[in-house]
C-alpha positions as CSV (number, residue, x, y, z in Angstrom):
1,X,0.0,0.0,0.0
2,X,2.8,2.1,0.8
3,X,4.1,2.0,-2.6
4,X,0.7,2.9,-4.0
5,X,0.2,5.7,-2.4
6,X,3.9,6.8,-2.6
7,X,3.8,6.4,-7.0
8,X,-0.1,8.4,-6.4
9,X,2.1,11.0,-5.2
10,X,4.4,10.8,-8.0
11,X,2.2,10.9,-11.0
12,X,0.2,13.9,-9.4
13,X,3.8,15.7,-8.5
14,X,4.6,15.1,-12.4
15,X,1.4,16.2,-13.7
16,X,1.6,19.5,-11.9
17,X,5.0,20.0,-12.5
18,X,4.1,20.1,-16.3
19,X,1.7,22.6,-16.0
20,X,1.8,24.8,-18.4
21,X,-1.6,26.7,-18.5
22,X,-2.4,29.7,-16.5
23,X,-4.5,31.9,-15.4
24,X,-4.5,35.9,-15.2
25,X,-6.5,37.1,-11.7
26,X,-7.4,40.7,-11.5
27,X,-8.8,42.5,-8.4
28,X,-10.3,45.8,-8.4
29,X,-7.6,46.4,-5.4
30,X,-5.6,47.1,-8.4
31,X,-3.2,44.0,-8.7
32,X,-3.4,41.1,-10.9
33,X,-1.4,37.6,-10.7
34,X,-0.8,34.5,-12.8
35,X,-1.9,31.3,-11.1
36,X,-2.0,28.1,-12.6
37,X,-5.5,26.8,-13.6
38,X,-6.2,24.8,-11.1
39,X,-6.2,27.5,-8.7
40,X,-9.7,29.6,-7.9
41,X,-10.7,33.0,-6.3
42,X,-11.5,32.0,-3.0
43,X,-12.3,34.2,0.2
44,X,-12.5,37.8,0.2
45,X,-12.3,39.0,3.6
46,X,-11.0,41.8,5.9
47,X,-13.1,44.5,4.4
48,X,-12.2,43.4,0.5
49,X,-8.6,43.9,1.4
50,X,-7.6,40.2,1.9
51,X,-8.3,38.0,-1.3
52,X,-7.4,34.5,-1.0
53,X,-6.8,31.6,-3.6
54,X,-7.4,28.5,-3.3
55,X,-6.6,25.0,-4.6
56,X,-8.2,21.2,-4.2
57,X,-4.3,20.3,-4.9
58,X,-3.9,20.6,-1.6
59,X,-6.1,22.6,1.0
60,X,-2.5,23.4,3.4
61,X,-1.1,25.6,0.2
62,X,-1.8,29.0,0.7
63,X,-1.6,31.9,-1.6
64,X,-2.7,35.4,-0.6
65,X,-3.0,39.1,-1.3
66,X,-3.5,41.7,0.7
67,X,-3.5,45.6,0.2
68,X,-2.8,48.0,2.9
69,X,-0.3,50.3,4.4
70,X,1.7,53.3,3.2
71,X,4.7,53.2,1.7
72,X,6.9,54.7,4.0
73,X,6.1,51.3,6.3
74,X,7.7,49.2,3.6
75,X,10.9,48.7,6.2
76,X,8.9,48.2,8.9
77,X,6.7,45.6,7.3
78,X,10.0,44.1,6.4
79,X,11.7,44.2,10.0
80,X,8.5,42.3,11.1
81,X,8.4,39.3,8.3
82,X,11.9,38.9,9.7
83,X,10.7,37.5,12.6
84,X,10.4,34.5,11.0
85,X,11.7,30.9,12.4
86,X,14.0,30.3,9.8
87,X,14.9,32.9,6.9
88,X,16.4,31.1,3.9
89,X,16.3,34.7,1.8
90,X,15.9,38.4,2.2
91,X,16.2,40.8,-0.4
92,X,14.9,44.7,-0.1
93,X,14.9,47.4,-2.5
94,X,13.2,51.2,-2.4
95,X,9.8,49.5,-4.0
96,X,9.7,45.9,-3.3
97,X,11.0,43.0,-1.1
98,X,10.9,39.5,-0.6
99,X,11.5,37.1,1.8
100,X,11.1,33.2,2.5
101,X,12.5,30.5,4.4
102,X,10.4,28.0,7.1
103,X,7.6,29.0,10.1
104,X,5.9,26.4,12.1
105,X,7.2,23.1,9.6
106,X,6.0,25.2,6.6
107,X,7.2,26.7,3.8
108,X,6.7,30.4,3.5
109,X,7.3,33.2,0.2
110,X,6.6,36.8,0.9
111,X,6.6,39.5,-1.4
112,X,5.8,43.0,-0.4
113,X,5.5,46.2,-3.4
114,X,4.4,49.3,-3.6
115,X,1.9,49.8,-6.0
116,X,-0.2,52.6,-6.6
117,X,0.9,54.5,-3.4
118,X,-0.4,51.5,-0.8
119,X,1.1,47.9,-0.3
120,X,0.8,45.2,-1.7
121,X,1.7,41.5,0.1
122,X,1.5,38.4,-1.4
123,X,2.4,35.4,1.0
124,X,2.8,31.9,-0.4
125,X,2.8,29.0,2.2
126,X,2.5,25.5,1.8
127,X,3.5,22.1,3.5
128,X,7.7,21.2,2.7
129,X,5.8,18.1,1.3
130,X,4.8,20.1,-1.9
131,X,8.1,21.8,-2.3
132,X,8.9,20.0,-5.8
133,X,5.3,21.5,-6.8
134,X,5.9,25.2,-5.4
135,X,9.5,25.6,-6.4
136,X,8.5,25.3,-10.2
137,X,5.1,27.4,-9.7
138,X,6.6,30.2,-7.7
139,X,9.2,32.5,-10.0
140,X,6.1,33.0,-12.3
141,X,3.9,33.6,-9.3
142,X,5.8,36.5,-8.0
143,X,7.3,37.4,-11.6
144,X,3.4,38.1,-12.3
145,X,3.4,40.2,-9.2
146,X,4.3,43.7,-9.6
């Protein structure tokens, strides 16, 4: 059984990694992002400033964005995702930054811009079991970001 559910894993881990189709998301918060197609809108929450994604691939990946915040808090905003359990990267420049590593046994991308004179965060986290999945997903997540 082990073996089944282990080459399971493995065809669905090579079918995603092949994805090639995407999907173009616009918000009227004035952002858009490429997902791939098997990700939805989800929840909209905290006033219409929160907008979540979501995915039946698995329900513990989780991709958000959320507008708020001036840009002269970009350092601060920074300072405070640094508080992070374990900080793999960290990059910050006058209109953007990023930042991932590891919090609470998952996986965690952060990217923070200024767009249109508020912030903009999109967080990205997702068990270390779906790393393969993520790491090929991820560059054109964030690329799309901006």
């Amino acid at each position: 059984m082990k073996y089944i559910i282990t080459f399971l894993v493995c065809i669905v881990s090579a079918t995603v990694i092949g994805q090639t189709t995407w999907k173009t998301f616009s918000h009227k918060n004035g952002f858009t992002i490429l997902l791939p197609d098997y990700f939805n809108t989800g929840l909209l929450v905290a006033g219409g400033t929160l907008q979540y994604y979501s995915t039946e691939l698995d329900d513990q990946i989780y991709v958000s964005i959320e507008t708020g915040g001036k840009p002269e808090e970009l350092q601060a905003s920074f300072e405070r995702d640094l508080q992070s359990d374990e900080i793999t990267y960290k990059v910050i420049k006058p209109t953007w930054y990023v930042i991932s590593g590891k919090q609470e046994g998952d996986i965690f991308y952060n990217k923070t811009i200024i767009k249109n004179g508020v912030l903009q965060y999109l967080r990205i986290r997702y068990p270390v079991k779906d790393k393969t999945i993520m790491d090929d997903i991820i560059p054109k997540i964030a690329a799309s970001f901006k």
